[in-house]
C-alpha positions as semicolon CSV with decimal commas, in nm:
position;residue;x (nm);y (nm);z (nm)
1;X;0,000;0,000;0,000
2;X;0,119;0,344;-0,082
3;X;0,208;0,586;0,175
4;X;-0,048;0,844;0,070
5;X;-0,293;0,551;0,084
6;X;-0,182;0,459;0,394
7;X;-0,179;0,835;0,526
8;X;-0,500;0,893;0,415
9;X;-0,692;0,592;0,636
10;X;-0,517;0,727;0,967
11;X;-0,654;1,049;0,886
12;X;-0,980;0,906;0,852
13;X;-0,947;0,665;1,139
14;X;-0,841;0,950;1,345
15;X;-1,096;1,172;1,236
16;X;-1,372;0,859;1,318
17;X;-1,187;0,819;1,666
18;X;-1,273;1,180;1,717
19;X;-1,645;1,126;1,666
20;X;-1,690;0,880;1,840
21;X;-1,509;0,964;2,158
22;X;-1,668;1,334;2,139
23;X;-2,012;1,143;2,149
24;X;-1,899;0,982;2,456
25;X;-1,827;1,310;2,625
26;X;-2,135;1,368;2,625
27;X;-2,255;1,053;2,866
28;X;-2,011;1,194;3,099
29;X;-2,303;1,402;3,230
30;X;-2,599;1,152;3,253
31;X;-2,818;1,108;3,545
32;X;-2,811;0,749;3,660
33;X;-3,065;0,809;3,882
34;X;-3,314;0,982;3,638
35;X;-3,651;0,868;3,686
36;X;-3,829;0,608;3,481
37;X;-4,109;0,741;3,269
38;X;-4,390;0,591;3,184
39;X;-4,778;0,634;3,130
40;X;-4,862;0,978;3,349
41;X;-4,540;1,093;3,347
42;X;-4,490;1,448;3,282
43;X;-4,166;1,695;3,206
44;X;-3,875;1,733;3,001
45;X;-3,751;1,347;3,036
46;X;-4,100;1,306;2,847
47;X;-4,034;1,553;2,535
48;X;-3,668;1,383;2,505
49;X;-3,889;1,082;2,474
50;X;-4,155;1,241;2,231
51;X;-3,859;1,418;1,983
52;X;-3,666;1,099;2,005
53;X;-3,965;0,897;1,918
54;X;-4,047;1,153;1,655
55;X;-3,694;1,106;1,489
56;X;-3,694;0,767;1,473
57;X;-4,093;0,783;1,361
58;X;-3,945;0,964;1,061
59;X;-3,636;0,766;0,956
60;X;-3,870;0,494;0,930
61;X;-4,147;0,648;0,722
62;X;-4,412;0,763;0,964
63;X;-4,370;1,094;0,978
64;X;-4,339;1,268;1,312
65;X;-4,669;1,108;1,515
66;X;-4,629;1,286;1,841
67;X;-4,664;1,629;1,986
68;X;-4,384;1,729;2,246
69;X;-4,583;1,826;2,513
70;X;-4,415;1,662;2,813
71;X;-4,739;1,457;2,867
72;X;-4,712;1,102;2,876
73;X;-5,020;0,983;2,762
74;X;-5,180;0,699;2,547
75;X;-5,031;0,801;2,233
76;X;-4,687;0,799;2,359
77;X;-4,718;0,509;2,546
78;X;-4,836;0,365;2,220
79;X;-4,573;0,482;2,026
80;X;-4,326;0,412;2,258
81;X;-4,451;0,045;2,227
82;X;-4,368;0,069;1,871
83;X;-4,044;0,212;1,910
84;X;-3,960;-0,071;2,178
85;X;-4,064;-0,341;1,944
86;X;-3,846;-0,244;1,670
87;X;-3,579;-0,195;1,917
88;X;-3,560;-0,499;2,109
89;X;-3,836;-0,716;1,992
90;X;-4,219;-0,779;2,070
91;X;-4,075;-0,931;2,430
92;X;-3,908;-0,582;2,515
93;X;-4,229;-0,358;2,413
94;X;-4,404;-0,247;2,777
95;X;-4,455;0,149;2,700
96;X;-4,197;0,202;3,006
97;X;-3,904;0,410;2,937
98;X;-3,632;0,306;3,142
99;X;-3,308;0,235;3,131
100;X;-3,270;0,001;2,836
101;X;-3,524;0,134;2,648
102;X;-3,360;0,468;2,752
103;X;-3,017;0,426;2,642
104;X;-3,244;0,382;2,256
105;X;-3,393;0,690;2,308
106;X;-3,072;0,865;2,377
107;X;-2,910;0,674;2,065
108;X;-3,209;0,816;1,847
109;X;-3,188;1,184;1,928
110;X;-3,066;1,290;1,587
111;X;-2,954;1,609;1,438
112;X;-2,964;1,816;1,719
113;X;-2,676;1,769;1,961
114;X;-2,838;2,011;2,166
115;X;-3,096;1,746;2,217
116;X;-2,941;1,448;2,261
117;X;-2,705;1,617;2,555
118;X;-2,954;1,830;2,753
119;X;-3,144;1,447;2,801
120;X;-2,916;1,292;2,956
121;X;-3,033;1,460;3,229
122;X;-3,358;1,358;3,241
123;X;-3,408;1,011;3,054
124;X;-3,275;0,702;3,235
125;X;-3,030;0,509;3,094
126;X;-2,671;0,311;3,197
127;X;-2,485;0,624;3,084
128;X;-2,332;0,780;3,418
Protein backbone atom coordinates (compact mmCIF):
# COMPACT_ATOMS: atom_id res chain seq x y z
CA UNK A 1 0.00 0.00 0.00
CA UNK A 2 1.19 3.44 -0.82
CA UNK A 3 2.08 5.86 1.75
CA UNK A 4 -0.48 8.44 0.70
CA UNK A 5 -2.93 5.51 0.84
CA UNK A 6 -1.82 4.59 3.94
CA UNK A 7 -1.79 8.35 5.26
CA UNK A 8 -5.00 8.93 4.15
CA UNK A 9 -6.92 5.92 6.36
CA UNK A 10 -5.17 7.27 9.67
CA UNK A 11 -6.54 10.49 8.86
CA UNK A 12 -9.80 9.06 8.52
CA UNK A 13 -9.47 6.65 11.39
CA UNK A 14 -8.41 9.50 13.45
CA UNK A 15 -10.96 11.72 12.36
CA UNK A 16 -13.72 8.59 13.18
CA UNK A 17 -11.87 8.19 16.66
CA UNK A 18 -12.73 11.80 17.17
CA UNK A 19 -16.45 11.26 16.66
CA UNK A 20 -16.90 8.80 18.40
CA UNK A 21 -15.09 9.64 21.58
CA UNK A 22 -16.68 13.34 21.39
CA UNK A 23 -20.12 11.43 21.49
CA UNK A 24 -18.99 9.82 24.56
CA UNK A 25 -18.27 13.10 26.25
CA UNK A 26 -21.35 13.68 26.25
CA UNK A 27 -22.55 10.53 28.66
CA UNK A 28 -20.11 11.94 30.99
CA UNK A 29 -23.03 14.02 32.30
CA UNK A 30 -25.99 11.52 32.53
CA UNK A 31 -28.18 11.08 35.45
CA UNK A 32 -28.11 7.49 36.60
CA UNK A 33 -30.65 8.09 38.82
CA UNK A 34 -33.14 9.82 36.38
CA UNK A 35 -36.51 8.68 36.86
CA UNK A 36 -38.29 6.08 34.81
CA UNK A 37 -41.09 7.41 32.69
CA UNK A 38 -43.90 5.91 31.84
CA UNK A 39 -47.78 6.34 31.30
CA UNK A 40 -48.62 9.78 33.49
CA UNK A 41 -45.40 10.93 33.47
CA UNK A 42 -44.90 14.48 32.82
CA UNK A 43 -41.66 16.95 32.06
CA UNK A 44 -38.75 17.33 30.01
CA UNK A 45 -37.51 13.47 30.36
CA UNK A 46 -41.00 13.06 28.47
CA UNK A 47 -40.34 15.53 25.35
CA UNK A 48 -36.68 13.83 25.05
CA UNK A 49 -38.89 10.82 24.74
CA UNK A 50 -41.55 12.41 22.31
CA UNK A 51 -38.59 14.18 19.83
CA UNK A 52 -36.66 10.99 20.05
CA UNK A 53 -39.65 8.97 19.18
CA UNK A 54 -40.47 11.53 16.55
CA UNK A 55 -36.94 11.06 14.89
CA UNK A 56 -36.94 7.67 14.73
CA UNK A 57 -40.93 7.83 13.61
CA UNK A 58 -39.45 9.64 10.61
CA UNK A 59 -36.36 7.66 9.56
CA UNK A 60 -38.70 4.94 9.30
CA UNK A 61 -41.47 6.48 7.22
CA UNK A 62 -44.12 7.63 9.64
CA UNK A 63 -43.70 10.94 9.78
CA UNK A 64 -43.39 12.68 13.12
CA UNK A 65 -46.69 11.08 15.15
CA UNK A 66 -46.29 12.86 18.41
CA UNK A 67 -46.64 16.29 19.86
CA UNK A 68 -43.84 17.29 22.46
CA UNK A 69 -45.83 18.26 25.13
CA UNK A 70 -44.15 16.62 28.13
CA UNK A 71 -47.39 14.57 28.67
CA UNK A 72 -47.12 11.02 28.76
CA UNK A 73 -50.20 9.83 27.62
CA UNK A 74 -51.80 6.99 25.47
CA UNK A 75 -50.31 8.01 22.33
CA UNK A 76 -46.87 7.99 23.59
CA UNK A 77 -47.18 5.09 25.46
CA UNK A 78 -48.36 3.65 22.20
CA UNK A 79 -45.73 4.82 20.26
CA UNK A 80 -43.26 4.12 22.58
CA UNK A 81 -44.51 0.45 22.27
CA UNK A 82 -43.68 0.69 18.71
CA UNK A 83 -40.44 2.12 19.10
CA UNK A 84 -39.60 -0.71 21.78
CA UNK A 85 -40.64 -3.41 19.44
CA UNK A 86 -38.46 -2.44 16.70
CA UNK A 87 -35.79 -1.95 19.17
CA UNK A 88 -35.60 -4.99 21.09
CA UNK A 89 -38.36 -7.16 19.92
CA UNK A 90 -42.19 -7.79 20.70
CA UNK A 91 -40.75 -9.31 24.30
CA UNK A 92 -39.08 -5.82 25.15
CA UNK A 93 -42.29 -3.58 24.13
CA UNK A 94 -44.04 -2.47 27.77
CA UNK A 95 -44.55 1.49 27.00
CA UNK A 96 -41.97 2.02 30.06
CA UNK A 97 -39.04 4.10 29.37
CA UNK A 98 -36.32 3.06 31.42
CA UNK A 99 -33.08 2.35 31.31
CA UNK A 100 -32.70 0.01 28.36
CA UNK A 101 -35.24 1.34 26.48
CA UNK A 102 -33.60 4.68 27.52
CA UNK A 103 -30.17 4.26 26.42
CA UNK A 104 -32.44 3.82 22.56
CA UNK A 105 -33.93 6.90 23.08
CA UNK A 106 -30.72 8.65 23.77
CA UNK A 107 -29.10 6.74 20.65
CA UNK A 108 -32.09 8.16 18.47
CA UNK A 109 -31.88 11.84 19.28
CA UNK A 110 -30.66 12.90 15.87
CA UNK A 111 -29.54 16.09 14.38
CA UNK A 112 -29.64 18.16 17.19
CA UNK A 113 -26.76 17.69 19.61
CA UNK A 114 -28.38 20.11 21.66
CA UNK A 115 -30.96 17.46 22.17
CA UNK A 116 -29.41 14.48 22.61
CA UNK A 117 -27.05 16.17 25.55
CA UNK A 118 -29.54 18.30 27.53
CA UNK A 119 -31.44 14.47 28.01
CA UNK A 120 -29.16 12.92 29.56
CA UNK A 121 -30.33 14.60 32.29
CA UNK A 122 -33.58 13.58 32.41
CA UNK A 123 -34.08 10.11 30.54
CA UNK A 124 -32.75 7.02 32.35
CA UNK A 125 -30.30 5.09 30.94
CA UNK A 126 -26.71 3.11 31.97
CA UNK A 127 -24.85 6.24 30.84
CA UNK A 128 -23.32 7.80 34.18
Amino acid sequence: MSTRKTAARVGLLAAALTVVTSGLSLTANASPAAATLQYGSHGWGVKCVQQAVNDWAARTGYGRPLTRDGSFGSGTRTWVKKFQTASFGERGADGVVGKQTGNSVLANLQGDSTWRHDCYYYVPSTHG
